[in-house]
Backbone atoms as SQL, in Angstrom:
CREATE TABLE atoms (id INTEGER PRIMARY KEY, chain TEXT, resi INTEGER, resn TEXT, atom TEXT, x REAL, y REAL, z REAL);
INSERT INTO atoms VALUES
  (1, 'A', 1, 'UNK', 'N', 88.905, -12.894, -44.184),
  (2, 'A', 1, 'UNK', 'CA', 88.853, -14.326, -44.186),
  (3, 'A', 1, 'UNK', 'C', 90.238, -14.891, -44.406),
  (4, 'A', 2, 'UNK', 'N', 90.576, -15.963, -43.692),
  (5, 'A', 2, 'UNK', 'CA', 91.686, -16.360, -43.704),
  (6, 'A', 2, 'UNK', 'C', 91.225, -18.047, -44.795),
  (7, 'A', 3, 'UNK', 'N', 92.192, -17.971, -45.195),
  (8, 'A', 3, 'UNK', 'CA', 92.201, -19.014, -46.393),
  (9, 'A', 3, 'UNK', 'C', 93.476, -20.241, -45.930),
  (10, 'A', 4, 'UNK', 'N', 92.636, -21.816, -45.760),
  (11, 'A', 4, 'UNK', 'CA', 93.898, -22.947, -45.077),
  (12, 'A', 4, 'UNK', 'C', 94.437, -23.034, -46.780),
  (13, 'A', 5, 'UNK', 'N', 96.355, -22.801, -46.920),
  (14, 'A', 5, 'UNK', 'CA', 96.330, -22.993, -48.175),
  (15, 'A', 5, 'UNK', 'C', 97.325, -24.199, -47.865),
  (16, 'A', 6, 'UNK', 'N', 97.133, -25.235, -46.899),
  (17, 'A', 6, 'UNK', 'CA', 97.234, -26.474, -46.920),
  (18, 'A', 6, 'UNK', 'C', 97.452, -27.477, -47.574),
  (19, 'A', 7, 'UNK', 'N', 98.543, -28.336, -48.264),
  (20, 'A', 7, 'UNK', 'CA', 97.518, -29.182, -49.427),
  (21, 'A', 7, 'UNK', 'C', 97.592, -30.480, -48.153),
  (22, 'A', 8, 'UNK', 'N', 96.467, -31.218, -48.373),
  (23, 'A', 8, 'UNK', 'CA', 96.689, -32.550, -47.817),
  (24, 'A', 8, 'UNK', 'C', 98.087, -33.309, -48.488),
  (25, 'A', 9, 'UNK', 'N', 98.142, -34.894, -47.900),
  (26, 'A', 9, 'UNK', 'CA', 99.121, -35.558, -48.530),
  (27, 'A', 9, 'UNK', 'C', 98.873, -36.135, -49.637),
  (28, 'A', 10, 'UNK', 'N', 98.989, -36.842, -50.962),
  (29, 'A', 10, 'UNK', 'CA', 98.497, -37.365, -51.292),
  (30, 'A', 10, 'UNK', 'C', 98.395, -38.553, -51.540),
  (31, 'A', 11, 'UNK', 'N', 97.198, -39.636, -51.157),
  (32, 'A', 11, 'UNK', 'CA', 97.196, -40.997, -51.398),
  (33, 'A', 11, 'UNK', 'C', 96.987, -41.805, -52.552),
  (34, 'A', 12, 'UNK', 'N', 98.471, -42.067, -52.530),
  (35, 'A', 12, 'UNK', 'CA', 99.185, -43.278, -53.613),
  (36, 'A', 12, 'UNK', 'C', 98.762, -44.533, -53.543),
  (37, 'A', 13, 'UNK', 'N', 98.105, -44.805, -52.997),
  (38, 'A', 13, 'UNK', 'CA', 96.959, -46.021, -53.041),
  (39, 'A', 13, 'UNK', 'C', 97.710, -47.641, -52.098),
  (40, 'A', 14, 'UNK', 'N', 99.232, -46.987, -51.866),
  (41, 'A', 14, 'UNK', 'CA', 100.218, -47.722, -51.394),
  (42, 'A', 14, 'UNK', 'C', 99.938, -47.874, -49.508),
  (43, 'A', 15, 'UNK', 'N', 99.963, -48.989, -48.903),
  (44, 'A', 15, 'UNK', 'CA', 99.666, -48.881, -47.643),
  (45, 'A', 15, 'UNK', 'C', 101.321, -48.792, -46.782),
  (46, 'A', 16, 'UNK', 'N', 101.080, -48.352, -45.593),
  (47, 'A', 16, 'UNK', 'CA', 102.357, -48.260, -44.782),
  (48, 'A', 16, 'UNK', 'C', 102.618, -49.406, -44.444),
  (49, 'A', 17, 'UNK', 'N', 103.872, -49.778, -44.105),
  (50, 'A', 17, 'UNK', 'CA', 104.209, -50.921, -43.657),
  (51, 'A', 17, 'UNK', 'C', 104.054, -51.514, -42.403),
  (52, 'A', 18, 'UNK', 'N', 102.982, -50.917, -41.316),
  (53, 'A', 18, 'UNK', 'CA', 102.531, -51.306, -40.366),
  (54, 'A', 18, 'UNK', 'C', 101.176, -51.920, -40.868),
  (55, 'A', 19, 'UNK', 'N', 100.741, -51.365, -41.975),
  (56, 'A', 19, 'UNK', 'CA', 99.154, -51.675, -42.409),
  (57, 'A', 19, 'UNK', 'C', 99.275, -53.065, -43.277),
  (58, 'A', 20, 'UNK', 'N', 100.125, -53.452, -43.456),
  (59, 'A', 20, 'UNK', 'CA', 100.201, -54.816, -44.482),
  (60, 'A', 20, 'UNK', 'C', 100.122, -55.865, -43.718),
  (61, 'A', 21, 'UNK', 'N', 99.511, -56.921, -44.500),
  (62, 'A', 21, 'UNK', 'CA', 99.727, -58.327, -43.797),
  (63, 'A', 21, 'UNK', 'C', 100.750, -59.049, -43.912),
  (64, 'A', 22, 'UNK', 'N', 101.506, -58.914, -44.490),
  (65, 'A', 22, 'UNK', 'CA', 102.699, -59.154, -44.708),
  (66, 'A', 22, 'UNK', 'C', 103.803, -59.009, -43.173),
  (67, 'A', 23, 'UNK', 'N', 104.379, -60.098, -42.510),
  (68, 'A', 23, 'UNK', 'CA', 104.946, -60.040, -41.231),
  (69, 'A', 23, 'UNK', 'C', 105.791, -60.646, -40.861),
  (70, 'A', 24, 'UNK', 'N', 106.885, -60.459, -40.553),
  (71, 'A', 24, 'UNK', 'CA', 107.757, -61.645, -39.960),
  (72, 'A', 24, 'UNK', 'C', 107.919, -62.178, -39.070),
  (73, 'A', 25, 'UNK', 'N', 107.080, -61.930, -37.979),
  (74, 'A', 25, 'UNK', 'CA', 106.433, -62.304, -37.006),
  (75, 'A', 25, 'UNK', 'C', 105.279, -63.354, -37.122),
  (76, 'A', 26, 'UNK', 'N', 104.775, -63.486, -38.455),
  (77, 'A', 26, 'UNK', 'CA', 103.844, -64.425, -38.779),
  (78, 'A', 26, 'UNK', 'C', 104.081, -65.911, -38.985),
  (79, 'A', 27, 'UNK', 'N', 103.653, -66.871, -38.061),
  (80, 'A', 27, 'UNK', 'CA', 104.229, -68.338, -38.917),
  (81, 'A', 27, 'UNK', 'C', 103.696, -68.625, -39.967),
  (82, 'A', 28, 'UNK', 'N', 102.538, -68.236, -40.564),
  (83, 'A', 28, 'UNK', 'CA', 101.682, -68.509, -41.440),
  (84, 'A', 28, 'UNK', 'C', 101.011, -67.446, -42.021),
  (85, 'A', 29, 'UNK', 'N', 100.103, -67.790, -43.480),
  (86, 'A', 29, 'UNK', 'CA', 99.640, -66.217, -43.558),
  (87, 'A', 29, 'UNK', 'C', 97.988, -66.361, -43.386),
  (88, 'A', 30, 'UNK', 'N', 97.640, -65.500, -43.069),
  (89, 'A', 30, 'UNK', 'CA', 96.452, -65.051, -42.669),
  (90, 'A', 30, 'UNK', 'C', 95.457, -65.251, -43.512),
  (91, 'A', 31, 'UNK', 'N', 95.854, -65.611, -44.979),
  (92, 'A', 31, 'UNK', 'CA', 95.082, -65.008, -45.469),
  (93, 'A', 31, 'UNK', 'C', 94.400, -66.633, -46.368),
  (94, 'A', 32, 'UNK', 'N', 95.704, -67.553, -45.719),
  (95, 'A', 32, 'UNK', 'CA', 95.508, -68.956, -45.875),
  (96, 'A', 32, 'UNK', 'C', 94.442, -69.861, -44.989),
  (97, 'A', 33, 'UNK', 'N', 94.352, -69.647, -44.450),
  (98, 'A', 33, 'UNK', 'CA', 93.860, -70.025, -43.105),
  (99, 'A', 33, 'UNK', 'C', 92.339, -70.006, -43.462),
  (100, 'A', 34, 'UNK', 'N', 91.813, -69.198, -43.649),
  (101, 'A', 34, 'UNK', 'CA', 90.737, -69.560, -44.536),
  (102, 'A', 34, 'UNK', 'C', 89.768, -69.213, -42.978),
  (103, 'A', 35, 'UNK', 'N', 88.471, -68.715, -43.322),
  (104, 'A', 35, 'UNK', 'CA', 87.117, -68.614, -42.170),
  (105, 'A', 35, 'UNK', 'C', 86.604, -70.290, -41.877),
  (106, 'A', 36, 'UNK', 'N', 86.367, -70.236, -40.917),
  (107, 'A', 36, 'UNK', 'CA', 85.048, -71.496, -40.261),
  (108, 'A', 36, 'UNK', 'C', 84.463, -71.044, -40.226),
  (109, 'A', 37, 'UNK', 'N', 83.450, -71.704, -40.599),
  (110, 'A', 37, 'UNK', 'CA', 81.938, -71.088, -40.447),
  (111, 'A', 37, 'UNK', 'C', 81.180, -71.350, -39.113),
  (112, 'A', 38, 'UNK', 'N', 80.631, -70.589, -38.377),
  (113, 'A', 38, 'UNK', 'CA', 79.903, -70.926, -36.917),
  (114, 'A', 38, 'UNK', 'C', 79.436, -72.151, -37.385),
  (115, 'A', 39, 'UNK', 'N', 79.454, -72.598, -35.933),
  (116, 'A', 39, 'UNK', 'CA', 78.653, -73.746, -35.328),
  (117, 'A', 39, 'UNK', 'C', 77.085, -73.732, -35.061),
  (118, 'A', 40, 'UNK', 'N', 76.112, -72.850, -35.224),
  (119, 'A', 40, 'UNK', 'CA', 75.111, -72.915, -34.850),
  (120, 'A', 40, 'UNK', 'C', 73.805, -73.128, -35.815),
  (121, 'A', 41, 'UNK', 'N', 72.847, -73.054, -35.714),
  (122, 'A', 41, 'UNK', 'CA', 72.042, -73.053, -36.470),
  (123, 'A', 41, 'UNK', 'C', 71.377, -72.117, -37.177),
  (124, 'A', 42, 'UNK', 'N', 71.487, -72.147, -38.372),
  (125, 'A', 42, 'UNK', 'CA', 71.018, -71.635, -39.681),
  (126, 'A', 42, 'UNK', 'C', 69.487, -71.309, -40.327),
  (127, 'A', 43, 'UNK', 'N', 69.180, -70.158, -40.523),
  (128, 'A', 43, 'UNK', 'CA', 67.610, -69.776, -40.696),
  (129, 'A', 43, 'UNK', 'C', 67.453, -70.853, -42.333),
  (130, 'A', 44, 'UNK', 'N', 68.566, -70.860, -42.812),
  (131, 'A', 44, 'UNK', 'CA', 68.485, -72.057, -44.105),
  (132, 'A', 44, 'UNK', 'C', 68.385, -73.248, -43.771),
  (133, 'A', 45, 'UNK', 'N', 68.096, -73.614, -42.367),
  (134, 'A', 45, 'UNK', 'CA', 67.774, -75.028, -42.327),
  (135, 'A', 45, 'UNK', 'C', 66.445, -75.591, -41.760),
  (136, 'A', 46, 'UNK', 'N', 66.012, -73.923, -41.822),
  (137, 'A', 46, 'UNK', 'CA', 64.471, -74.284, -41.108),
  (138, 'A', 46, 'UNK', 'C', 63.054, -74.398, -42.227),
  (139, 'A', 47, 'UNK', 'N', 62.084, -74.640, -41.598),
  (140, 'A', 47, 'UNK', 'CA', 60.877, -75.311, -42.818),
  (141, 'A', 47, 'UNK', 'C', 60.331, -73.800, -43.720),
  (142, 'A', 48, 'UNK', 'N', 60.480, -74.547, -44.827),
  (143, 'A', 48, 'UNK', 'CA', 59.814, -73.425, -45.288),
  (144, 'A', 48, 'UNK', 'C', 60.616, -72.785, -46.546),
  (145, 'A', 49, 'UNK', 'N', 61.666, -73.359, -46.530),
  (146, 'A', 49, 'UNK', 'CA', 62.534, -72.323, -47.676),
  (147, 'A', 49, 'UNK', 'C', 61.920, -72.614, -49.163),
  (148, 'A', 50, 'UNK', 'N', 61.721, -74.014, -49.233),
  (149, 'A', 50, 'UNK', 'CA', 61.049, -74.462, -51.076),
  (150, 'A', 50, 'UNK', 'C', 59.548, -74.084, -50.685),
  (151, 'A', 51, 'UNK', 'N', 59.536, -73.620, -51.954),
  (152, 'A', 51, 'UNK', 'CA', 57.729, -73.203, -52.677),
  (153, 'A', 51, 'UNK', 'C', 57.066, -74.352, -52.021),
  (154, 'A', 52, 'UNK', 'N', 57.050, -75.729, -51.691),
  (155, 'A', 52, 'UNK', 'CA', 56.361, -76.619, -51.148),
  (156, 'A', 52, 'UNK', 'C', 56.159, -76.660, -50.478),
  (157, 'A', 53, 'UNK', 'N', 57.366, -76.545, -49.472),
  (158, 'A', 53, 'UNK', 'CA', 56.735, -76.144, -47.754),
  (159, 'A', 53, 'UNK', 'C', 55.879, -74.967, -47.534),
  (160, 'A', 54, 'UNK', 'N', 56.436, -73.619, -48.576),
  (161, 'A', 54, 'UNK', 'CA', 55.715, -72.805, -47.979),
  (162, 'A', 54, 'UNK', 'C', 54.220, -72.202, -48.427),
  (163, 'A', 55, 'UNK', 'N', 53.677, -73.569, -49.145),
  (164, 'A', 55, 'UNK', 'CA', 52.602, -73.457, -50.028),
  (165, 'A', 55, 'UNK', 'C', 51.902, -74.376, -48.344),
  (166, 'A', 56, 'UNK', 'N', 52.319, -75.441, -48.258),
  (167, 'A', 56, 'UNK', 'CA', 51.684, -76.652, -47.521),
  (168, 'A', 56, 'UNK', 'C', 51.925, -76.276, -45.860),
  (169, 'A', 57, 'UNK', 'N', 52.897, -75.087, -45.197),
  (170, 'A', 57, 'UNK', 'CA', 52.674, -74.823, -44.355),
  (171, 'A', 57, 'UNK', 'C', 53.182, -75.977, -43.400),
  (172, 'A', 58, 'UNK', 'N', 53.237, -75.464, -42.014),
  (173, 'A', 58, 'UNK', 'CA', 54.147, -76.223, -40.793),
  (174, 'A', 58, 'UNK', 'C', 53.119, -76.794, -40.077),
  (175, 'A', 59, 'UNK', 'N', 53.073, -78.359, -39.764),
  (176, 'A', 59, 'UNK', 'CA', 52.511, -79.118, -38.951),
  (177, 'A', 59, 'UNK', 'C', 51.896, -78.552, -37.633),
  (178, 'A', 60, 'UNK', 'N', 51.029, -78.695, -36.961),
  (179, 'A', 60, 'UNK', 'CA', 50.936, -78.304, -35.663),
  (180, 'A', 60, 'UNK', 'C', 51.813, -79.074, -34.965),
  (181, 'A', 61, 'UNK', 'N', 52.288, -80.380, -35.044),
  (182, 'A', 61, 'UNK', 'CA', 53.027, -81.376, -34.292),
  (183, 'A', 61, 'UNK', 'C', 54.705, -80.126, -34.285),
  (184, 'A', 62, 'UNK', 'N', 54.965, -79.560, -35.993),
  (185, 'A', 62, 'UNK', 'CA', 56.135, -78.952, -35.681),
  (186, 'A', 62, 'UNK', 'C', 56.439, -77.812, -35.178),
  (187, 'A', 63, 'UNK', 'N', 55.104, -77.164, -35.176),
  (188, 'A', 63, 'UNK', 'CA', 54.806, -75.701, -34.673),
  (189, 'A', 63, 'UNK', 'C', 55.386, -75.902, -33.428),
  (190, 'A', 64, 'UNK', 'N', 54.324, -76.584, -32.688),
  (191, 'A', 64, 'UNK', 'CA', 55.022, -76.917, -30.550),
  (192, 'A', 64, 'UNK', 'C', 56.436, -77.621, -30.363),
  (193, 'A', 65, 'UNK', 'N', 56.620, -78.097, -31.345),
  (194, 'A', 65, 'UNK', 'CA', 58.302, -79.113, -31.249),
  (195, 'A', 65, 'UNK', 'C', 58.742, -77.751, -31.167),
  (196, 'A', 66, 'UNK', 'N', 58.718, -76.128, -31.609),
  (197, 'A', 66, 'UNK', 'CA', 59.280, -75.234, -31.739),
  (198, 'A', 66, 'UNK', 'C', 59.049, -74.299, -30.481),
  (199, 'A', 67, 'UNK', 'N', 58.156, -74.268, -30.010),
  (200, 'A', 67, 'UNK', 'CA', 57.894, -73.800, -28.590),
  (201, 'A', 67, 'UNK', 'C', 58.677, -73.974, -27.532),
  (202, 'A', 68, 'UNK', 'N', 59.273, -73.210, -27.272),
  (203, 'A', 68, 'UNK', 'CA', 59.909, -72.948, -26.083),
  (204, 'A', 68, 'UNK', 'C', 59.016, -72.303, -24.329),
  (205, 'A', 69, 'UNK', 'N', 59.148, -72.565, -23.577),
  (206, 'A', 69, 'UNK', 'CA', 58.372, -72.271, -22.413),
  (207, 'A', 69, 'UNK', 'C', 59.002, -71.215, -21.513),
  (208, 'A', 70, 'UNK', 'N', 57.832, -70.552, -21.238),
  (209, 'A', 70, 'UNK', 'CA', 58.333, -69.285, -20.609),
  (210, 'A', 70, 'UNK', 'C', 58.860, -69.198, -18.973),
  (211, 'A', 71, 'UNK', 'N', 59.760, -68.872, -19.131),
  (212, 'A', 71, 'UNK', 'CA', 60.467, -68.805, -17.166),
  (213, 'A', 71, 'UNK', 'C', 60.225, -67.880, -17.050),
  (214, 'A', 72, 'UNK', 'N', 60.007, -68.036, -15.702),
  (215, 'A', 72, 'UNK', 'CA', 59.284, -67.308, -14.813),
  (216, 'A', 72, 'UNK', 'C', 60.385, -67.315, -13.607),
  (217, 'A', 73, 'UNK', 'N', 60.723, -65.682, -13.447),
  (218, 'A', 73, 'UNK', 'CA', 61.980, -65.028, -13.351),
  (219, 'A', 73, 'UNK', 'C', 61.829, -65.739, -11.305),
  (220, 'A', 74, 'UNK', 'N', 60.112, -65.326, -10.919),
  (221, 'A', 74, 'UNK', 'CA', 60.629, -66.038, -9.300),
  (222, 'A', 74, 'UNK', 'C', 61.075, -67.637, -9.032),
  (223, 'A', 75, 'UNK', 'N', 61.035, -68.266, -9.935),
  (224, 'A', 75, 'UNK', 'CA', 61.142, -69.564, -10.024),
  (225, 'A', 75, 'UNK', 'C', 62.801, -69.820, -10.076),
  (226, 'A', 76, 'UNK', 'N', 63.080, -68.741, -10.805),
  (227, 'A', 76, 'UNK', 'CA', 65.145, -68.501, -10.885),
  (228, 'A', 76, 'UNK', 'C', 65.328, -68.523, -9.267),
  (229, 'A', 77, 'UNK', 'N', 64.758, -67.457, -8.886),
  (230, 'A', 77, 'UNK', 'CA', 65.513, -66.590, -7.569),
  (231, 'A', 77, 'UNK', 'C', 65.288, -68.018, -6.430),
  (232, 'A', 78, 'UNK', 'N', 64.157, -68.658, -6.597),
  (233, 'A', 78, 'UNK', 'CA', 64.196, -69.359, -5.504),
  (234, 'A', 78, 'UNK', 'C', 65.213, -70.768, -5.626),
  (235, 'A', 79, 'UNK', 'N', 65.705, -71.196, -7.262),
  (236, 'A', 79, 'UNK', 'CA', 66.936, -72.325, -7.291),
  (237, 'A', 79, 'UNK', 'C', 67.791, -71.162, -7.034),
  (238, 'A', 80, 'UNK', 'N', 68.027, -70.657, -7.169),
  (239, 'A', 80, 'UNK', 'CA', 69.649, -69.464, -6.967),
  (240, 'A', 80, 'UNK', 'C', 69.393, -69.785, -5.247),
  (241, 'A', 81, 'UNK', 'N', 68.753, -69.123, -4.473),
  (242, 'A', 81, 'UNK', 'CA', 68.191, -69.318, -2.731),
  (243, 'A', 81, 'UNK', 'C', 68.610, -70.782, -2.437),
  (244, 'A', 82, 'UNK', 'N', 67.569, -71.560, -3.149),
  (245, 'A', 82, 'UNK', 'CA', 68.416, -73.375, -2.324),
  (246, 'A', 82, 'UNK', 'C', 69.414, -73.611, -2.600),
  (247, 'A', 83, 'UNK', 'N', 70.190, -73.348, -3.932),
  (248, 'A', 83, 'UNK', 'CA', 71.517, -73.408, -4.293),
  (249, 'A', 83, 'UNK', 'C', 72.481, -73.017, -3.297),
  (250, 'A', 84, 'UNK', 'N', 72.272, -71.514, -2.796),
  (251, 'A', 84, 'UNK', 'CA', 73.132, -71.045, -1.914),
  (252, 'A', 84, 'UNK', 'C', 72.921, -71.445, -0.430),
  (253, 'A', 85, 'UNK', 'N', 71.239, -72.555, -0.076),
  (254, 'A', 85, 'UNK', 'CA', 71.156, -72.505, 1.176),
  (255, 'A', 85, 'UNK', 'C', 72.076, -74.158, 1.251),
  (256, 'A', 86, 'UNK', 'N', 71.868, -74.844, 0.114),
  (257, 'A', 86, 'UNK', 'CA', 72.500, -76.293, -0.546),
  (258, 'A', 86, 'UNK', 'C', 74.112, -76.267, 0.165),
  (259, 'A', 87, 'UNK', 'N', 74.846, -74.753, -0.054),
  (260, 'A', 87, 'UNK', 'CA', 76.052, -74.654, -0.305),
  (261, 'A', 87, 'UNK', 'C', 76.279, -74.646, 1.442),
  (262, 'A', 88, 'UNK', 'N', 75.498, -73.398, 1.944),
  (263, 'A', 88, 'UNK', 'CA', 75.973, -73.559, 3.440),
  (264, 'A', 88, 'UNK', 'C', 75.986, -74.434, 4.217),
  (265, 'A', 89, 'UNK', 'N', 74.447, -75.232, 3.979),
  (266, 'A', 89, 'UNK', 'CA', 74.621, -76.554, 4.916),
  (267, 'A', 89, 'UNK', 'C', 75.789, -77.282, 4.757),
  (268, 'A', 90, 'UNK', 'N', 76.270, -77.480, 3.332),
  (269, 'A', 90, 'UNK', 'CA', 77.293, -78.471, 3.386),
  (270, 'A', 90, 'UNK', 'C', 78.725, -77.725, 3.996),
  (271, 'A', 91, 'UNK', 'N', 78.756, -76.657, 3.804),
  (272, 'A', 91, 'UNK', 'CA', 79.607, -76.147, 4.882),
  (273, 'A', 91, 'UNK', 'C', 79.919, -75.952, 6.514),
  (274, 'A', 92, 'UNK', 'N', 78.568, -75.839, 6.753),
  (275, 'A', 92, 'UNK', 'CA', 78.131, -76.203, 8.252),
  (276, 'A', 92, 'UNK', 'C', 78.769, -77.725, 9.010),
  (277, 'A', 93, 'UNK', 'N', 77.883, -78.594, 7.750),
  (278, 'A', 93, 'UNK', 'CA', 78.817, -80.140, 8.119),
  (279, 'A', 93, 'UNK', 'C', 80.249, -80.260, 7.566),
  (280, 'A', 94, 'UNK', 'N', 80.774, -79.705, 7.100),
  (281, 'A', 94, 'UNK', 'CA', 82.397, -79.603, 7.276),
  (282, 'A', 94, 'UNK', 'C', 82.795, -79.242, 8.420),
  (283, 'A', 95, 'UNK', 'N', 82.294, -78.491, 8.507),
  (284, 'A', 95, 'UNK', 'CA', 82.823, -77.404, 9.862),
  (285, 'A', 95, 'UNK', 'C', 82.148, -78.656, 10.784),
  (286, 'A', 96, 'UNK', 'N', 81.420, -78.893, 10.981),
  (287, 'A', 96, 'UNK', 'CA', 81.270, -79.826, 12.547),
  (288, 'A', 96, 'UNK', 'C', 81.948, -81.396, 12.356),
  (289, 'A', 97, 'UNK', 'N', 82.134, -81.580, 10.908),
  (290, 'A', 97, 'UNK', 'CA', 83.694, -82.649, 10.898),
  (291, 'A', 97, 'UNK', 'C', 84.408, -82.386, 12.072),
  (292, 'A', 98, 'UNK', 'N', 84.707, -81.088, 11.440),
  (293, 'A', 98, 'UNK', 'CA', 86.497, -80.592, 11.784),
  (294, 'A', 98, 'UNK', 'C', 86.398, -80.378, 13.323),
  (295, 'A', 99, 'UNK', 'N', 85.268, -79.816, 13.723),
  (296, 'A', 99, 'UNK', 'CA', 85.422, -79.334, 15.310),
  (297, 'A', 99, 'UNK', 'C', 85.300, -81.015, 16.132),
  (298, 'A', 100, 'UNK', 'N', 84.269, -82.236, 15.238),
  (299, 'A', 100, 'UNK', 'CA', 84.507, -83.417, 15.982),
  (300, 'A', 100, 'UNK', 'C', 85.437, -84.396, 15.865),
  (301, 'A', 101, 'UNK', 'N', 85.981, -83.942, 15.152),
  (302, 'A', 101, 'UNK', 'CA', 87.500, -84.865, 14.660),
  (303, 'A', 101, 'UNK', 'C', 88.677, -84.192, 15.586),
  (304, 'A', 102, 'UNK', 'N', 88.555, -83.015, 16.416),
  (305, 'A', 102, 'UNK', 'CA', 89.875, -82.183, 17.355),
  (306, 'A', 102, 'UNK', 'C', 89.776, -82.740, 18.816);
């Protein structure tokens, strides 16, 4: 048996100077700048979080305000189809501009 009598390096808890935030390349520091918080909507803003709501439960009026409706994927393909048949015609009448305007 062969034995690795190797030692690793050991880590001084110190980072390299590529690993720091520290930069002179920086106009500002990073660390100022501070997070934004997304823009979107929040499971904390929906019904239900206090013991009251979730004793007394969601309206039927708010239940369907929450409903979204299901697409129906041939209903895509056929606006995508007039879209693109939308696009040629109006290209067609360009084109017979141009050939009656010569």
């Amino acid at each position: 048996m062969s034995e690795d009598n190797t030692i690793p390096p050991e880590d001084d808890g110190v980072l390299d100077a590529q690993d720091t935030l520290e930069s002179d390349d920086l106009e500002y520091d990073p660390l100022d700048a501070g997070i934004a918080p997304p823009e979107h909507w929040s499971p904390a803003e929906s019904f239900g979080n206090t013991a009251e709501e979730a004793h007394r439960g969601e309206s039927l009026d708010q239940l369907l305000s929450e409903e979204e409706p299901d697409i129906d994927p041939d209903a895509l393909d056929q606006e995508e189809e007039d879209d693109e048949l939308r696009g040629l015609d109006n290209e067609l009448e360009d084109l017979d501009e141009k050939l009656e305007g010569m």
